[in-house]
N, CA, C and O atoms as a MOPAC input file, in Angstrom:
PM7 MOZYME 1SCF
protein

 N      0.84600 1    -1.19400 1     0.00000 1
 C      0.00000 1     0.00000 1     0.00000 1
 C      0.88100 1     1.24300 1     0.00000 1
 O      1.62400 1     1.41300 1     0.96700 1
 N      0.86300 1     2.34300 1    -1.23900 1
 C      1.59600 1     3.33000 1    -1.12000 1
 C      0.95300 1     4.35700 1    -1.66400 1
 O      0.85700 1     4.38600 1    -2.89100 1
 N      0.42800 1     5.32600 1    -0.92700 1
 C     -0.68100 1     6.43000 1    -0.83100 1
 C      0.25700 1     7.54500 1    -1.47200 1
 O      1.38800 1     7.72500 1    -1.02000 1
 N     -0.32200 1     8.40700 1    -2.70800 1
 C      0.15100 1     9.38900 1    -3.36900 1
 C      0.36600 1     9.85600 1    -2.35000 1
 O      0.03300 1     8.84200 1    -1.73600 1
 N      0.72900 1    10.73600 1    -1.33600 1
 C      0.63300 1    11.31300 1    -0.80900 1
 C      2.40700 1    11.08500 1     0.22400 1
 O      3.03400 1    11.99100 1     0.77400 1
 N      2.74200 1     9.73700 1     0.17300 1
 C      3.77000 1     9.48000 1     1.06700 1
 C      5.08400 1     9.63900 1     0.27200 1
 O      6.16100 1     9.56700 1     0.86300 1
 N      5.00900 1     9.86400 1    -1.10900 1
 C      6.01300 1    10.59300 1    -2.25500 1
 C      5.87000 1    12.25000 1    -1.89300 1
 O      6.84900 1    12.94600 1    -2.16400 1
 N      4.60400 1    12.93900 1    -1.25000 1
 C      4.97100 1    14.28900 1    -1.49500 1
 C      5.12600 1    14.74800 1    -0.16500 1
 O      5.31900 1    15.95200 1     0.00200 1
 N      5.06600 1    13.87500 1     0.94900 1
 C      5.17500 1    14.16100 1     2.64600 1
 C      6.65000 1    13.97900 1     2.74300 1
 O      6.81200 1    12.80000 1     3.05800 1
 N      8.05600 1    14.69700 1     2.60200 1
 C      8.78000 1    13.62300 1     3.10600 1
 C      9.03800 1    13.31000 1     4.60100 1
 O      9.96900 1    12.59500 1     4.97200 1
 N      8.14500 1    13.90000 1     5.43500 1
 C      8.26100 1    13.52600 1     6.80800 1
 C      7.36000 1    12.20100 1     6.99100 1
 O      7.83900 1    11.19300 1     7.51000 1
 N      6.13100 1    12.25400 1     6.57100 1
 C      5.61400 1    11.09100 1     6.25800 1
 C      6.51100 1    10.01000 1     5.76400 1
 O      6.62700 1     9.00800 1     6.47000 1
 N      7.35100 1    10.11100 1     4.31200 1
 C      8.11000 1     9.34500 1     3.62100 1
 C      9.06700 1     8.77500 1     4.71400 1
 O      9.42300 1     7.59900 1     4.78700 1
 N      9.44100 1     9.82600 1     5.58300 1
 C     10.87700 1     8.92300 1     6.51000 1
 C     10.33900 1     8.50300 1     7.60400 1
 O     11.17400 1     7.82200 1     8.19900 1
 N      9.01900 1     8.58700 1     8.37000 1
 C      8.77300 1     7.93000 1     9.05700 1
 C      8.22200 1     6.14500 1     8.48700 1
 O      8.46200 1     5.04400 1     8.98300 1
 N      7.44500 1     6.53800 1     7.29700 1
 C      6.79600 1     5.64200 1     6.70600 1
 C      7.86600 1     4.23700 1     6.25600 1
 O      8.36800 1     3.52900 1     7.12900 1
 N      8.07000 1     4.02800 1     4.92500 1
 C      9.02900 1     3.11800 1     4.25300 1
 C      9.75000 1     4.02900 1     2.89700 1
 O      9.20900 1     3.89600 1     1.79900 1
 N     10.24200 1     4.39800 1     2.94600 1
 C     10.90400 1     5.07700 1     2.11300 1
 C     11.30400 1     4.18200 1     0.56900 1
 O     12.50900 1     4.03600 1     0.36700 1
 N     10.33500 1     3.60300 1    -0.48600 1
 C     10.88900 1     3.17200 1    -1.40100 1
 C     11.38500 1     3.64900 1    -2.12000 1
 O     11.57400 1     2.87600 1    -3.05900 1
 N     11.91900 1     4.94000 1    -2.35200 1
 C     12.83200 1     5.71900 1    -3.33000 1
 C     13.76500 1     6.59900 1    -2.36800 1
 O     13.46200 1     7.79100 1    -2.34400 1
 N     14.87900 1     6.19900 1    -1.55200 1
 C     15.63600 1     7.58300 1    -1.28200 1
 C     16.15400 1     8.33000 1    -1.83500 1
 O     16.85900 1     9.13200 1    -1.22200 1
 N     16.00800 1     8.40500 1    -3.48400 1
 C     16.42100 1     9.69900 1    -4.17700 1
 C     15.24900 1    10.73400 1    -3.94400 1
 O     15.38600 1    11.91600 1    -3.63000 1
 N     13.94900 1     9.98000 1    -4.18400 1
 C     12.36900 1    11.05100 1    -3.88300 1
 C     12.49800 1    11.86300 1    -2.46600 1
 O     12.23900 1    13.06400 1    -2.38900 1
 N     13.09900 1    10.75700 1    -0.91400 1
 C     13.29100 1    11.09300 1    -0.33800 1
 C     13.93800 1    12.54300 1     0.10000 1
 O     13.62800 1    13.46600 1     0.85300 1
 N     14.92800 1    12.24600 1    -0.72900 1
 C     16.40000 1    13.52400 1    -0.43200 1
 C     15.91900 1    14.41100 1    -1.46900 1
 O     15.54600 1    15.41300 1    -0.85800 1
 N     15.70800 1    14.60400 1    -2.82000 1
 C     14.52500 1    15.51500 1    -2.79600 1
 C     13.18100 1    16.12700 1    -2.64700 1
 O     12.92500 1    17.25600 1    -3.06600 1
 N     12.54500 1    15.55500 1    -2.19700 1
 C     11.35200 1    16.19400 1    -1.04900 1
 C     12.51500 1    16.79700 1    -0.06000 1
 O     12.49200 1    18.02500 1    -0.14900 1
 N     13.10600 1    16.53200 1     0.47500 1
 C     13.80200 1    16.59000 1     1.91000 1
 C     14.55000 1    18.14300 1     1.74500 1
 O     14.80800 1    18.95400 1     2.63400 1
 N     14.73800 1    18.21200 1     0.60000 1
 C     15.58600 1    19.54800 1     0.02300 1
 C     14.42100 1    20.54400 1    -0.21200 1
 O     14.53700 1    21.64600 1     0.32300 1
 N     13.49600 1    20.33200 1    -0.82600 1
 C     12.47600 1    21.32700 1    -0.70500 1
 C     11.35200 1    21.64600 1     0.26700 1
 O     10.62300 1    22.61900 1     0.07000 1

């Protein structure tokens, strides 16, 4: 289960499962 939404949270994203840490580290930058 991966809710549009946990690609554009990245606080969500790093609490959550992070399947992309490139999406990660940019969300994380903006």
């Amino acid at each position: 289960r991966s809710p549009p939404g946990l690609a554009k949270t990245p606080l969500s994203a790093l609490g959550l499962k992070p399947h992309n840490p490139a999406e990660i580290h940019l969300n994380q930058t903006g």
